[in-house]
SEDO-576469 format. One record per atom (N, C-alpha, C): x, y, z; residue number from 1; atom name; residue in three letters. Coordinates in Angstrom, 2 decimals, padded with zeros to 5 digits. Example, Ala and Ser with C-alpha at 12.3 -4.5 7.8 and 13.67 -1.06 7.14 Angstrom:
((013.19, -005.69, 007.80), 1, N, Ala)
((012.30, -004.50, 007.80), 1, CA, Ala)
((013.20, -003.30, 007.80), 1, C, Ala)
((012.85, -002.25, 007.08), 2, N, Ser)
((013.67, -001.06, 007.14), 2, CA, Ser)
((012.90, 000.03, 007.87), 2, C, Ser)
END
This chain:
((000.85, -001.18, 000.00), 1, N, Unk)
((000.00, 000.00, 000.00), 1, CA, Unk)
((000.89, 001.24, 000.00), 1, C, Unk)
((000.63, 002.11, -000.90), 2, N, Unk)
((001.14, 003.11, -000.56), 2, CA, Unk)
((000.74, 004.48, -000.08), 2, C, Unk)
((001.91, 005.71, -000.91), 3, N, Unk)
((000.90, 006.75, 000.22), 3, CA, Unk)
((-000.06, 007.66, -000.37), 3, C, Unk)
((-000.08, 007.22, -001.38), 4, N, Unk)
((-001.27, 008.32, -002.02), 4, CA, Unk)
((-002.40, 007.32, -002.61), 4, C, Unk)
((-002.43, 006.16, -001.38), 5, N, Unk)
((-003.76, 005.13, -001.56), 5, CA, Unk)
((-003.80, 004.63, -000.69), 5, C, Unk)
((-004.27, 004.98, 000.78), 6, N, Unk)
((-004.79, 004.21, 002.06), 6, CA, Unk)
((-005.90, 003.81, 002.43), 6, C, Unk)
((-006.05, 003.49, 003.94), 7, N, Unk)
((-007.17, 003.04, 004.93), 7, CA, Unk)
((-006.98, 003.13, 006.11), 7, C, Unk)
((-007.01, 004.12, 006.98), 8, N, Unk)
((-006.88, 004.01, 008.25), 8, CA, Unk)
((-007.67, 003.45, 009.00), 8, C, Unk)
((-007.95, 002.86, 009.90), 9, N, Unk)
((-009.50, 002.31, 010.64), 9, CA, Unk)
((-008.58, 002.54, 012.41), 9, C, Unk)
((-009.34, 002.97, 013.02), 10, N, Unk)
((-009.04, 002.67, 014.27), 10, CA, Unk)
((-010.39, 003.16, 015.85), 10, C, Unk)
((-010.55, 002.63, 016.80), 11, N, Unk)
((-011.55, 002.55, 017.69), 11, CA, Unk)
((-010.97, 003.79, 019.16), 11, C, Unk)
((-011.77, 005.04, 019.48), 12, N, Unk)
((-011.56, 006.08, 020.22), 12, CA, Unk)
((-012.34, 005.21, 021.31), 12, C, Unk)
((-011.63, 004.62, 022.21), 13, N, Unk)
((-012.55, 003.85, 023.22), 13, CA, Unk)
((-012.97, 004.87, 024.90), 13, C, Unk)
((-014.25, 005.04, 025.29), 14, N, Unk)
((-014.45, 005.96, 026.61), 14, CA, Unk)
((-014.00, 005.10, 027.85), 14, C, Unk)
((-013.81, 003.67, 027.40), 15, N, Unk)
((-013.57, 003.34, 028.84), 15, CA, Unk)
((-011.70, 003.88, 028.86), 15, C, Unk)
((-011.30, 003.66, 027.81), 16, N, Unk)
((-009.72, 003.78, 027.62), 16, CA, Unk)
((-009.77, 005.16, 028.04), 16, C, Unk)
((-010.92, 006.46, 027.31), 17, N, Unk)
((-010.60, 007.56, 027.87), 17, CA, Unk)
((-011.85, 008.46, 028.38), 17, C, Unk)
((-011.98, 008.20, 030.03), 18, N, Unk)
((-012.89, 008.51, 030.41), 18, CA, Unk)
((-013.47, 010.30, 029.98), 18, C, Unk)
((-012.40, 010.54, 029.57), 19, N, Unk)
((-012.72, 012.40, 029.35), 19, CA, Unk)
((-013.38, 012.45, 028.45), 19, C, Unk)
((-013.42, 011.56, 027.15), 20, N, Unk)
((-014.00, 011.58, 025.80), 20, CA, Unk)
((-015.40, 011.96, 025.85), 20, C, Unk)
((-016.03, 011.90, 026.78), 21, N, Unk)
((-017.31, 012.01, 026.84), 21, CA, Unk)
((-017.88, 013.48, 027.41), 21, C, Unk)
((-016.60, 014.12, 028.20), 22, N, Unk)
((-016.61, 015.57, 028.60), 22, CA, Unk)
((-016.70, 016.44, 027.65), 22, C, Unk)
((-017.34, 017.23, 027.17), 23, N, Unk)
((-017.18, 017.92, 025.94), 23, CA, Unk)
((-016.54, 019.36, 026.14), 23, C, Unk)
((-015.96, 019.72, 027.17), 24, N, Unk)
((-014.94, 020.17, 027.63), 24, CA, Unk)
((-013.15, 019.75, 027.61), 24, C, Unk)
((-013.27, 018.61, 027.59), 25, N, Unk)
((-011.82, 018.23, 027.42), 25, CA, Unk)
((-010.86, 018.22, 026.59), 25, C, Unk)
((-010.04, 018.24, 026.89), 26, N, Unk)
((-008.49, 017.88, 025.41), 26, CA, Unk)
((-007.80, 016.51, 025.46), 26, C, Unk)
((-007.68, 016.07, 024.66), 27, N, Unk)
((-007.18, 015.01, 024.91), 27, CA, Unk)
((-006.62, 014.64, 023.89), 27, C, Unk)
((-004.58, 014.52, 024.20), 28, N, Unk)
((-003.86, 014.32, 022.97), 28, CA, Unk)
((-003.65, 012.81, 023.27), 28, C, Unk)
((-003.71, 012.05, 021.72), 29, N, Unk)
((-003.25, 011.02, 021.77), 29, CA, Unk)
((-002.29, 010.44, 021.30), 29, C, Unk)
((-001.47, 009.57, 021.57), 30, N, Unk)
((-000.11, 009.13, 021.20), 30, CA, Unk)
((-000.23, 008.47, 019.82), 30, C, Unk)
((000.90, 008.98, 019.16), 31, N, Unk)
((001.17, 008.35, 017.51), 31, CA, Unk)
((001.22, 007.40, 017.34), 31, C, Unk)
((001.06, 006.81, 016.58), 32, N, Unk)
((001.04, 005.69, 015.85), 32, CA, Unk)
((001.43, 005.54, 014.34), 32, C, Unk)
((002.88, 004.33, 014.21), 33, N, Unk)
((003.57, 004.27, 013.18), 33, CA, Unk)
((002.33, 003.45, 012.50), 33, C, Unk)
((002.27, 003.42, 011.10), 34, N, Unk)
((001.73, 002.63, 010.27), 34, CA, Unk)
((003.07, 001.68, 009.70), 34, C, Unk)
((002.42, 000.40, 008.94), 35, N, Unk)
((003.32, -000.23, 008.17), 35, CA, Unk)
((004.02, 000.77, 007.05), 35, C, Unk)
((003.19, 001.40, 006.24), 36, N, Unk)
((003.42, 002.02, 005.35), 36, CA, Unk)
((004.44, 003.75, 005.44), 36, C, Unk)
((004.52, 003.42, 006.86), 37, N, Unk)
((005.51, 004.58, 007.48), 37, CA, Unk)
((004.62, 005.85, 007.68), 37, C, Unk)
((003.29, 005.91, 007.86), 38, N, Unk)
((002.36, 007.01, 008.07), 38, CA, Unk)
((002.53, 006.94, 009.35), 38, C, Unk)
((002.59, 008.41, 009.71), 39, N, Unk)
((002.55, 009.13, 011.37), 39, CA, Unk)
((001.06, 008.86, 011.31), 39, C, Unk)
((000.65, 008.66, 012.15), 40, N, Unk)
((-000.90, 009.23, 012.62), 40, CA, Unk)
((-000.97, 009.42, 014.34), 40, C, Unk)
((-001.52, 010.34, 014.20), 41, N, Unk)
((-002.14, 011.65, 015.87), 41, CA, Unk)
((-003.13, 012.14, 015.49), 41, C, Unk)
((-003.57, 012.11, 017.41), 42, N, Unk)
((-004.79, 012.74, 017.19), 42, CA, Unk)
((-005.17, 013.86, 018.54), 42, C, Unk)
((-005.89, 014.37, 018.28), 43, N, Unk)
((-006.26, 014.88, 019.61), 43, CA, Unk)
((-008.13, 015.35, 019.42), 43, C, Unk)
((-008.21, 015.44, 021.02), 44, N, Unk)
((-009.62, 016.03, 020.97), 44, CA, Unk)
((-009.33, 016.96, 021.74), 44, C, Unk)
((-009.90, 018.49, 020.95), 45, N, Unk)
((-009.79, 020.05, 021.63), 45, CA, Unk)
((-011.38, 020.25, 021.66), 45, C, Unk)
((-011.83, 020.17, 022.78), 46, N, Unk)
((-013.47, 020.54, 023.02), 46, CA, Unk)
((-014.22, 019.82, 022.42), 46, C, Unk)
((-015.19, 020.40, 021.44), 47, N, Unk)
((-015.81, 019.82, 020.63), 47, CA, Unk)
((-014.96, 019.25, 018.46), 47, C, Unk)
((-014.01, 019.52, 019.31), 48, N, Unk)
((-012.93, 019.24, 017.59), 48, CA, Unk)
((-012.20, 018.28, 017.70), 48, C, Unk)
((-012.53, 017.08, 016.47), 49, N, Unk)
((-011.28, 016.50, 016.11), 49, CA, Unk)
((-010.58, 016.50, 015.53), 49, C, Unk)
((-009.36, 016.66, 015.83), 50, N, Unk)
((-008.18, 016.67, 015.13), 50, CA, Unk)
((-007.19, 015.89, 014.93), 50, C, Unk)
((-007.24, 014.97, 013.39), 51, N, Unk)
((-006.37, 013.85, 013.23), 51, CA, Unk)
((-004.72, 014.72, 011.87), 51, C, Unk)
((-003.97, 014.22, 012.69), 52, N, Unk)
((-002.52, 014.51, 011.46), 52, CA, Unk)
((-002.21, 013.47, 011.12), 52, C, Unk)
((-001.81, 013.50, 009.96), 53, N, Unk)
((-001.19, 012.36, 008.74), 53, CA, Unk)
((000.06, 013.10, 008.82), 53, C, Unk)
((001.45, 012.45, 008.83), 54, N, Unk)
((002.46, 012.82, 008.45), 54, CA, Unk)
((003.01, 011.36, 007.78), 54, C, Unk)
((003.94, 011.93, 006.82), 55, N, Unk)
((005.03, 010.95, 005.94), 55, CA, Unk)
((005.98, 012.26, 004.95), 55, C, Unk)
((007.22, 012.09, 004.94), 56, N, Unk)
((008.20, 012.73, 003.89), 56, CA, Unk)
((007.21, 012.73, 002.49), 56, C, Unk)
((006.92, 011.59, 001.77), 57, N, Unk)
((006.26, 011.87, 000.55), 57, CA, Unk)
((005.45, 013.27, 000.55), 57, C, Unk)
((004.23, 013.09, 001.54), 58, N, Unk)
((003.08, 014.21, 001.37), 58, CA, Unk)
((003.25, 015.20, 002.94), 58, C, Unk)
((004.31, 015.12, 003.18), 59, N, Unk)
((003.61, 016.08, 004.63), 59, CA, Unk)
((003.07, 016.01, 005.83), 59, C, Unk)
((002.70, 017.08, 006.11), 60, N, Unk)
((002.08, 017.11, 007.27), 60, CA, Unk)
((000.28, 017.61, 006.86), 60, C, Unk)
((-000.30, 016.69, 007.25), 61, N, Unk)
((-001.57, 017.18, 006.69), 61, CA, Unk)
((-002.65, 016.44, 008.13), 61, C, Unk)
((-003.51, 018.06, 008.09), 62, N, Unk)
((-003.96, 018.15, 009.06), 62, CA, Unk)
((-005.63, 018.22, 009.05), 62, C, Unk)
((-006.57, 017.15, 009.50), 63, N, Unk)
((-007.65, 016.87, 009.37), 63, CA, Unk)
((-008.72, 017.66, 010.69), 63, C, Unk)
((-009.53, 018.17, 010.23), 64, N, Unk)
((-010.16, 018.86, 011.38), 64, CA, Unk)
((-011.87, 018.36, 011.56), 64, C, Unk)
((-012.68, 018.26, 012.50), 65, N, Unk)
((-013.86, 018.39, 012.06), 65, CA, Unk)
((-014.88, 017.70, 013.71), 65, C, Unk)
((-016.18, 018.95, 013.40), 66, N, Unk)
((-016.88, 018.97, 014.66), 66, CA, Unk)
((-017.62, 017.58, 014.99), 66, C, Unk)
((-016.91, 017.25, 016.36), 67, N, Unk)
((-017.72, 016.02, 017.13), 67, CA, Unk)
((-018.70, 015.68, 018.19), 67, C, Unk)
((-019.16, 016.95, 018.33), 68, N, Unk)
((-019.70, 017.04, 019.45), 68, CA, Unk)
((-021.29, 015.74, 019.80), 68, C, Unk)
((-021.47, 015.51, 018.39), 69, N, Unk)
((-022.21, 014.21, 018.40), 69, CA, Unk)
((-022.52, 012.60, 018.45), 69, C, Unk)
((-020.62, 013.00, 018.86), 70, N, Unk)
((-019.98, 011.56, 018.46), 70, CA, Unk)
((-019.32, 011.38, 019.74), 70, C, Unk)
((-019.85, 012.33, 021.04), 71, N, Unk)
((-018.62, 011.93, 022.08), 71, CA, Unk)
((-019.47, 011.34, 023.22), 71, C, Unk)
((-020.88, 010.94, 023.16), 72, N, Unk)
((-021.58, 010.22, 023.95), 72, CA, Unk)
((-021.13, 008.90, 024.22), 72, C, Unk)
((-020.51, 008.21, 023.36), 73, N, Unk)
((-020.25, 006.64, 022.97), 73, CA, Unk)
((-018.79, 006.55, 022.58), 73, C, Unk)
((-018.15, 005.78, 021.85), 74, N, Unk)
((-017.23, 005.15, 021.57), 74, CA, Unk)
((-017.12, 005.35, 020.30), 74, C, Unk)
((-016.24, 005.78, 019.07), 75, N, Unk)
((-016.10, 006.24, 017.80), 75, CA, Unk)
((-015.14, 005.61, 017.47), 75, C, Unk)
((-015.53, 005.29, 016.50), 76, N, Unk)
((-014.88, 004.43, 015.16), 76, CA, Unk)
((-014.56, 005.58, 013.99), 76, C, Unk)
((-013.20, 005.56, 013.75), 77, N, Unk)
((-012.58, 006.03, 012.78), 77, CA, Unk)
((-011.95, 005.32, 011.48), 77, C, Unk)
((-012.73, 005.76, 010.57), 78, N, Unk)
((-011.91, 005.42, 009.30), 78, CA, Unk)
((-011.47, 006.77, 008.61), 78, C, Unk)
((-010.00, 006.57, 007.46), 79, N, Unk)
((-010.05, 007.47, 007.06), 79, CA, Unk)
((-010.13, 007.15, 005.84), 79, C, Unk)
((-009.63, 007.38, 004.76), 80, N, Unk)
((-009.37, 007.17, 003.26), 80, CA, Unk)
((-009.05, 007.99, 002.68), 80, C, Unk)
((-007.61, 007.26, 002.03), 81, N, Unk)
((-006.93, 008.26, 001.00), 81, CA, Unk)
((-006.71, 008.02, -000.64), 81, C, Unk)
((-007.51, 008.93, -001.50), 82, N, Unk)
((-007.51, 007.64, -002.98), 82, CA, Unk)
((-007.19, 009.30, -003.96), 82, C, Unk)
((-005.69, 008.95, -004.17), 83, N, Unk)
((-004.98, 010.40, -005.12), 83, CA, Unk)
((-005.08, 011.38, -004.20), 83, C, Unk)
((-006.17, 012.58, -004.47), 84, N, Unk)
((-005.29, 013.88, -003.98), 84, CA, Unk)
((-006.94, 014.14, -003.13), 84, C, Unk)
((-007.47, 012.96, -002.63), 85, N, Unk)
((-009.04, 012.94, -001.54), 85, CA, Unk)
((-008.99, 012.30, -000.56), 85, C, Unk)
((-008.89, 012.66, 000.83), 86, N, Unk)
((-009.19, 011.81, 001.74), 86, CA, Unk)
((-010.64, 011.94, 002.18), 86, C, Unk)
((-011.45, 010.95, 003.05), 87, N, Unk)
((-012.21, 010.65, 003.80), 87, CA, Unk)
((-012.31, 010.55, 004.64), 87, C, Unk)
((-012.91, 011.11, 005.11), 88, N, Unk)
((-013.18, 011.13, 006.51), 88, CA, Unk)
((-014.94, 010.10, 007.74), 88, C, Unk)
((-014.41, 008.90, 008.05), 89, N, Unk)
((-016.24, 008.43, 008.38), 89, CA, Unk)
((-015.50, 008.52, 009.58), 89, C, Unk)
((-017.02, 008.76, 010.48), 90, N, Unk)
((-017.00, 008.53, 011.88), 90, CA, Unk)
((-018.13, 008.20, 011.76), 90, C, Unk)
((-018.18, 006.43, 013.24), 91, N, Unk)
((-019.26, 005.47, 013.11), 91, CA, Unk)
((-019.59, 004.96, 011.70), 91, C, Unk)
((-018.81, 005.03, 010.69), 92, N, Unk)
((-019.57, 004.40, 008.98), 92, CA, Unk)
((-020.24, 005.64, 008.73), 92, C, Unk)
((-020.06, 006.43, 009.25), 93, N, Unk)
((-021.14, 007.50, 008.33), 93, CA, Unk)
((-019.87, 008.43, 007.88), 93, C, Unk)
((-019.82, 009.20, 005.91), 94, N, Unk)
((-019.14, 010.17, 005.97), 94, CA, Unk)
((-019.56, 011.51, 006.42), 94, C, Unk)
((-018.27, 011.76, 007.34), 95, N, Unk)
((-018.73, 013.33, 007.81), 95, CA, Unk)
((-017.86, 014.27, 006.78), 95, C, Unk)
((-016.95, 013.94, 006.52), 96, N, Unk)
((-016.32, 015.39, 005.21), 96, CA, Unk)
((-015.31, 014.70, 004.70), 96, C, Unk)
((-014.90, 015.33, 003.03), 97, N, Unk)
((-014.24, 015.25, 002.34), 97, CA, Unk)
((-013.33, 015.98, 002.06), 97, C, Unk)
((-012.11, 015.29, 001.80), 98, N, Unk)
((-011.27, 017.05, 002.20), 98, CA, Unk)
((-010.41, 016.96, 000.90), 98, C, Unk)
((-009.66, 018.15, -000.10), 99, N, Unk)
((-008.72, 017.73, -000.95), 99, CA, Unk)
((-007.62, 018.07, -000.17), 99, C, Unk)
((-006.37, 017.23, -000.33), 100, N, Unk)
((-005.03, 017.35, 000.01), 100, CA, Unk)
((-004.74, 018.48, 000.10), 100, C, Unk)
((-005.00, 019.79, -001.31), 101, N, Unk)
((-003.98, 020.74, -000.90), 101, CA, Unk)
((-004.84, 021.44, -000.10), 101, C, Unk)
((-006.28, 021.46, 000.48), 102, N, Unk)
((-006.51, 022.43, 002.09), 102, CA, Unk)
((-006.82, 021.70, 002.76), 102, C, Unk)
((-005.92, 020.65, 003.27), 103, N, Unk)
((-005.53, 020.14, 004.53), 103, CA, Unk)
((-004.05, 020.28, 004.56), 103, C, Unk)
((-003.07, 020.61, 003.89), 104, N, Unk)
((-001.64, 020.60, 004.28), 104, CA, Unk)
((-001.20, 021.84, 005.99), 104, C, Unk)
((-000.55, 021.70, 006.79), 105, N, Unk)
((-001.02, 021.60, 007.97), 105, CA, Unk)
((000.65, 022.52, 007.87), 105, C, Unk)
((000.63, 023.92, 007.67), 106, N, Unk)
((001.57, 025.19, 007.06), 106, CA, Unk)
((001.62, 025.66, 007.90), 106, C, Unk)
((000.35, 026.40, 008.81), 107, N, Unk)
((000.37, 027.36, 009.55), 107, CA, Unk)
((-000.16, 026.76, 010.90), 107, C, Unk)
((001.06, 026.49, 011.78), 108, N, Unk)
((000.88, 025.86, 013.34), 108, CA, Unk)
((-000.08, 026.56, 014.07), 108, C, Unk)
((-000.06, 026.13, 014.99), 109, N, Unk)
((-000.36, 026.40, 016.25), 109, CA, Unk)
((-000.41, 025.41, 017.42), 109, C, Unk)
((-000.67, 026.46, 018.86), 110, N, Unk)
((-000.76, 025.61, 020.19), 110, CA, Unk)
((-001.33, 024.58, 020.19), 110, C, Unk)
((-000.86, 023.12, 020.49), 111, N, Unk)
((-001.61, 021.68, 020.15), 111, CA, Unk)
((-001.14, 020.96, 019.51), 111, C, Unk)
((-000.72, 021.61, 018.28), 112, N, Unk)
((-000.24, 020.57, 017.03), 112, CA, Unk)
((000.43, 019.74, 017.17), 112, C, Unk)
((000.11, 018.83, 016.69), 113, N, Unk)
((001.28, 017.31, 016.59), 113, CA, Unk)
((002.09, 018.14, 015.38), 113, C, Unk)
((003.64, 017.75, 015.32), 114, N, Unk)
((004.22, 018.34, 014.32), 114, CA, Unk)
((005.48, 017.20, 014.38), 114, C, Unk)
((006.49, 017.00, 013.17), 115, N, Unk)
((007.55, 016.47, 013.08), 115, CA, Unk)
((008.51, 017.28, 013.31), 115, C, Unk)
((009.45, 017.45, 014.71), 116, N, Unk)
((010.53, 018.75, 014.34), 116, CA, Unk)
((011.73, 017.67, 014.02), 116, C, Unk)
((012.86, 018.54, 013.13), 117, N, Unk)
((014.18, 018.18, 012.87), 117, CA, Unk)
((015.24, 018.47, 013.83), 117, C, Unk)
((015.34, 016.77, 013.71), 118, N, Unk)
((016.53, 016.72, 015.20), 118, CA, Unk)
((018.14, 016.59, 015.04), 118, C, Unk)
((019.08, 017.31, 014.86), 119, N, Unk)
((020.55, 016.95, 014.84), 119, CA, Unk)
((021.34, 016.64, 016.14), 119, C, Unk)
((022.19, 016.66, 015.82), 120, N, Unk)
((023.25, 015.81, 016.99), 120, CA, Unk)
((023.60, 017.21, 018.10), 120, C, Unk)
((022.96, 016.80, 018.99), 121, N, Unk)
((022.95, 018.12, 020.44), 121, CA, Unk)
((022.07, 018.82, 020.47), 121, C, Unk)
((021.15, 018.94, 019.90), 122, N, Unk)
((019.80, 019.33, 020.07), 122, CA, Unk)
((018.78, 019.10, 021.21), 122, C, Unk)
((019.05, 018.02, 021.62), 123, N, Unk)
((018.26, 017.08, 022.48), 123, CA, Unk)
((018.90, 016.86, 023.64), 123, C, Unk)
((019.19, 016.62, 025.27), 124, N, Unk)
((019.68, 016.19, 025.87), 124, CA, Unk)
((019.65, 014.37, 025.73), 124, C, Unk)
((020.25, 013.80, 025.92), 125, N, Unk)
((020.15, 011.85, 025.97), 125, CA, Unk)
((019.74, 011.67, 024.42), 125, C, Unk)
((019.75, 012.45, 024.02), 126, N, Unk)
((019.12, 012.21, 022.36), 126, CA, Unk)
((020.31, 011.83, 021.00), 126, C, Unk)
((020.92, 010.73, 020.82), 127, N, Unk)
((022.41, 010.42, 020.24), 127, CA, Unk)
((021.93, 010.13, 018.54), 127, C, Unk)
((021.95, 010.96, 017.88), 128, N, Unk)
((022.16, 010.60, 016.56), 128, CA, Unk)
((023.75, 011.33, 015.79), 128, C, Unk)
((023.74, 010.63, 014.48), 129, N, Unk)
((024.60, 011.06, 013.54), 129, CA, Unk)
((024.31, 011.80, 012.50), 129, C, Unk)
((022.63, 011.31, 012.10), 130, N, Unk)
((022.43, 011.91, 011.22), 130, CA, Unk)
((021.02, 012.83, 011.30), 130, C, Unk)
((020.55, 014.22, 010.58), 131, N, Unk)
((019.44, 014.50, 011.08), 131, CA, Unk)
((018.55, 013.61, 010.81), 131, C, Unk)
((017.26, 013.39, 011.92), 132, N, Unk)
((016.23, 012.47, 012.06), 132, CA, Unk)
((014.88, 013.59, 012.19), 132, C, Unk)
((014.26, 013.27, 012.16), 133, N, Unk)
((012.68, 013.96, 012.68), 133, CA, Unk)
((011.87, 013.32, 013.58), 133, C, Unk)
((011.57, 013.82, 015.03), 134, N, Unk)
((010.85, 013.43, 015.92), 134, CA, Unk)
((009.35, 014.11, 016.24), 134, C, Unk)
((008.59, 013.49, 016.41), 135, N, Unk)
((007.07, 013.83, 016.65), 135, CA, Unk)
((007.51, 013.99, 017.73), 135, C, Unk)
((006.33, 016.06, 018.22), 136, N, Unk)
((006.47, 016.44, 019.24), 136, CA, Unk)
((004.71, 017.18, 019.28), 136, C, Unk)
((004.68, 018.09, 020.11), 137, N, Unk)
((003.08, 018.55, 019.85), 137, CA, Unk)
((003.70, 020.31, 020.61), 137, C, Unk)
((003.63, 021.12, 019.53), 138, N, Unk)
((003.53, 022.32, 019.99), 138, CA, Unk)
((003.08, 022.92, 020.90), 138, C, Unk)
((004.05, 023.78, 022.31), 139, N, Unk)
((003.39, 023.51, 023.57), 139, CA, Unk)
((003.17, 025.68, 023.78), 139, C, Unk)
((003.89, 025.94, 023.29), 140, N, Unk)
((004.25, 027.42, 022.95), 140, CA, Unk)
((004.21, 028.00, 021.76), 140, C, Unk)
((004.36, 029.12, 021.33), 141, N, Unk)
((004.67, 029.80, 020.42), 141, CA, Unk)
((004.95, 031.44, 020.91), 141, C, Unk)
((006.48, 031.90, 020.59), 142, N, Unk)
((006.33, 033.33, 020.75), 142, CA, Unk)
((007.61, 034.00, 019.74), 142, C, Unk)
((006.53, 034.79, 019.00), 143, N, Unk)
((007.51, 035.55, 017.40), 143, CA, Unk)
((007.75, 033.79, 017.24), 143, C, Unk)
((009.09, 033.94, 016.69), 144, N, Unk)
((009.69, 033.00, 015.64), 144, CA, Unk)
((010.32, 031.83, 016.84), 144, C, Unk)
((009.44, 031.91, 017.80), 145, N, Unk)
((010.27, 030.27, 018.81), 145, CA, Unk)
((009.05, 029.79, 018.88), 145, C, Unk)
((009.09, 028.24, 018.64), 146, N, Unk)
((007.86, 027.46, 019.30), 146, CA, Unk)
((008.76, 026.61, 020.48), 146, C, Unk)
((007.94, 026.30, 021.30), 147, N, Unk)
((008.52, 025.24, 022.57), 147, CA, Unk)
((007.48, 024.05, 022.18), 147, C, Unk)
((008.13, 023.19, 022.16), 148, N, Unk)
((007.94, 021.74, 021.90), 148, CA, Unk)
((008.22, 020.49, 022.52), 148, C, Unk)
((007.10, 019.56, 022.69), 149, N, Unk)
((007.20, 019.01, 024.02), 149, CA, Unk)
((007.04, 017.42, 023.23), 149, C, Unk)
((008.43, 016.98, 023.60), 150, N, Unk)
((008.90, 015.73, 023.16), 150, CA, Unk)
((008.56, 014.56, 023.93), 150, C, Unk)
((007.41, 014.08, 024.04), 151, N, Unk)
((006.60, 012.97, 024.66), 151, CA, Unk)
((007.43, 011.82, 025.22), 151, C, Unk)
((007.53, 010.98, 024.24), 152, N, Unk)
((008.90, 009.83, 024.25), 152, CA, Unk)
((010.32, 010.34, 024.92), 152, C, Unk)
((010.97, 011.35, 024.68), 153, N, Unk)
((012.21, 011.82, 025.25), 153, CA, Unk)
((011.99, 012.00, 026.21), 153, C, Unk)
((010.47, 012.42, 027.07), 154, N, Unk)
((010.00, 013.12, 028.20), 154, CA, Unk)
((011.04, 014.73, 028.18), 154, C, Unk)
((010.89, 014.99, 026.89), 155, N, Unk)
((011.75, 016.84, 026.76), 155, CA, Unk)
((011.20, 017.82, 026.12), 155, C, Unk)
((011.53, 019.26, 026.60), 156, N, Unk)
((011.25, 019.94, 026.30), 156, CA, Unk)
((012.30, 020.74, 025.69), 156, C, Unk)
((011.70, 021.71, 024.24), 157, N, Unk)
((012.86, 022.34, 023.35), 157, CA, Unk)
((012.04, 023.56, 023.04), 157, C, Unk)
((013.21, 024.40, 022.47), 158, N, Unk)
((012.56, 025.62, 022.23), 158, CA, Unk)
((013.37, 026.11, 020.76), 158, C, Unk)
((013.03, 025.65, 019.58), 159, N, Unk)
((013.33, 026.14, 018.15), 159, CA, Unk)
((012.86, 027.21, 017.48), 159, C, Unk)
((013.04, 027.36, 016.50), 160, N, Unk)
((012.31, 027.92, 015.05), 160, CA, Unk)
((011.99, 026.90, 014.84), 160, C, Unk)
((010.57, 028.02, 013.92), 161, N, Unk)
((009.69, 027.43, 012.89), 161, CA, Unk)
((010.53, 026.72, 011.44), 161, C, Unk)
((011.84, 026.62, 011.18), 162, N, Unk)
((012.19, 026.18, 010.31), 162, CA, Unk)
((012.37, 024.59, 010.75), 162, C, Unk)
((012.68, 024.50, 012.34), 163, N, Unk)
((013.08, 022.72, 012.53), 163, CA, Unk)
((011.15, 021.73, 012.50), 163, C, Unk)
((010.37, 022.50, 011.72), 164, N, Unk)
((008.70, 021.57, 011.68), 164, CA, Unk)
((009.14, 020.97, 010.49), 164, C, Unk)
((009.01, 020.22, 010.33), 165, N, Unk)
((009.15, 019.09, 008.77), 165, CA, Unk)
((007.55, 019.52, 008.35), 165, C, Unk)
((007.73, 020.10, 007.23), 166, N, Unk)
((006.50, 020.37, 006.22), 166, CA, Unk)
((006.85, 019.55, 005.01), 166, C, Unk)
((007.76, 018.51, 004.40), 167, N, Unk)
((007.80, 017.81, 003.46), 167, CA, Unk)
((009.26, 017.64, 003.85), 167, C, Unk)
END
């Protein structure tokens, strides 16, 4: 499978997250590698979900859309990607269709799952040779620094907007 022809499917469970049902809450969730090397994150901000697709081929592309009807119960996510259209169902029903180029995910903000670029000393305990890119979720922003909060490392960094992998 590749990347400009998928299927995501995956289950938002309330017992796993009792907040899901608060329609007040946030709730970021941890990435998940695909076989096919797709990032996928998600989070719930209030009544919004927000799923990111990342991969080098296409980006960072960022899926948005209101749930406030879907947070009584337990939600089932599919997505679908066929050329330059993804899909979007929640519960089997489609809720929106989006084209690739207005979902590409350019202009950050507070929340975002993002890929920043990592070189050698960048990171405390963090040992590479060569630059790598690590999923982090934008915890700040002020002028041209975002602070970025590295889940897995358990770290926090404070870059430019040039270390976000946009392709």
């Amino acid at each position: 499978m590749g990347v400009d022809e998928f299927s995501i499917t995956y289950w938002v469970r309330k017992k796993d997250n009792p907040e899901w049902v608060n329609l007040d809450s946030t709730i970021n969730f941890k990435p998940i590698q695909l076989p096919n090397s797709i990032l996928v994150a998600a989070r719930k901000n209030v009544k919004d979900y927000i799923i990111y697709l990342f991969h080098p081929e296409f980006g960072n592309l960022k899926i948005k859309t209101d749930i406030e009807k879907f947070v009584k119960e337990d939600l089932f996510v599919a997505i679908t990607r066929e050329k330059e259209e993804i899909k979007l169902y929640l519960n089997a029903k489609l809720v929106n269709t989006f084209k690739i180029s207005d979902i590409k995910n350019e202009e950050f903000s507070v929340g975002d799952f993002v890929m920043v670029k990592i070189a050698e000393g960048d990171l405390d305990h963090f040992k590479t040779n060569v630059e790598t890119a690590v999923p982090s979720i934008i915890e700040n922003v002020f002028d041209n620094k975002y602070t970025f909060s590295f889940w897995d490392l358990n770290q926090r960094a404070v870059f430019t907007k040039d270390k976000i992998v946009t392709r």
